[in-house]
N, C-alpha and C positions, 0 to 999 in steps of 0.2 A: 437372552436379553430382549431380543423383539417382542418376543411375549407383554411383557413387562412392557417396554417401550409406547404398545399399542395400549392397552390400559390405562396408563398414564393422559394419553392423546387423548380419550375418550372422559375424563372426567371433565365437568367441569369447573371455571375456576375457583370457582365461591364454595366448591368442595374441599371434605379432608385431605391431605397430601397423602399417596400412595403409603407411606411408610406407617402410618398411623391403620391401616386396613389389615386388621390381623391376617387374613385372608390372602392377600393379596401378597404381606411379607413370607408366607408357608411358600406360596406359588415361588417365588422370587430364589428363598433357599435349594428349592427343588430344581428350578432352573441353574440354579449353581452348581448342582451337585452333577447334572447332567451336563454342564460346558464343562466342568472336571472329567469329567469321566471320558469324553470325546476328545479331549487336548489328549490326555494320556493314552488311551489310543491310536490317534493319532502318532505320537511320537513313536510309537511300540513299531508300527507300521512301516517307519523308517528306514532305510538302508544306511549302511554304515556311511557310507560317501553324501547323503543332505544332512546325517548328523553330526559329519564332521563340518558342513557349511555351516551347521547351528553353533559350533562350538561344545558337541555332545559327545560322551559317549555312549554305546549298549549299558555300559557299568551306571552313567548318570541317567539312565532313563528305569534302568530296573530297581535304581533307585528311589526315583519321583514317581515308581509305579506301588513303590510298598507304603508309601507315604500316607496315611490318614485321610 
């Protein structure tokens, strides 16, 4: 998302809105796919004992790992 963020900061106003920058929505999706990919690792990382502080288990996480 800073990516993004910085972008945004940088147009000026009397410009297109970010969402209209074909380019820019590609960058955006790819950013997503990467803070996906990083949460679920993250999680995988886990010990049983912060997943139980999440309310998780290994079974909900190998879960949210097979997930699309």
């Amino acid at each position: 998302m800073a990516a993004t963020l910085s972008v945004e900061n940088l147009l000026p106003a009397t410009h297109r809105t970010p969402k209209t920058i074909p380019w820019l929505q590609l960058l955006m999706k790819v950013e997503a796919l990467f803070d996906d990919r990083a949460s679920r690792r993250a999680l995988y990382r886990l010990d049983d004992a912060a997943l139980a502080d999440l309310g998780l288990s290994k079974a909900d996480v190998e879960r949210i790992n097979e997930a699309p």
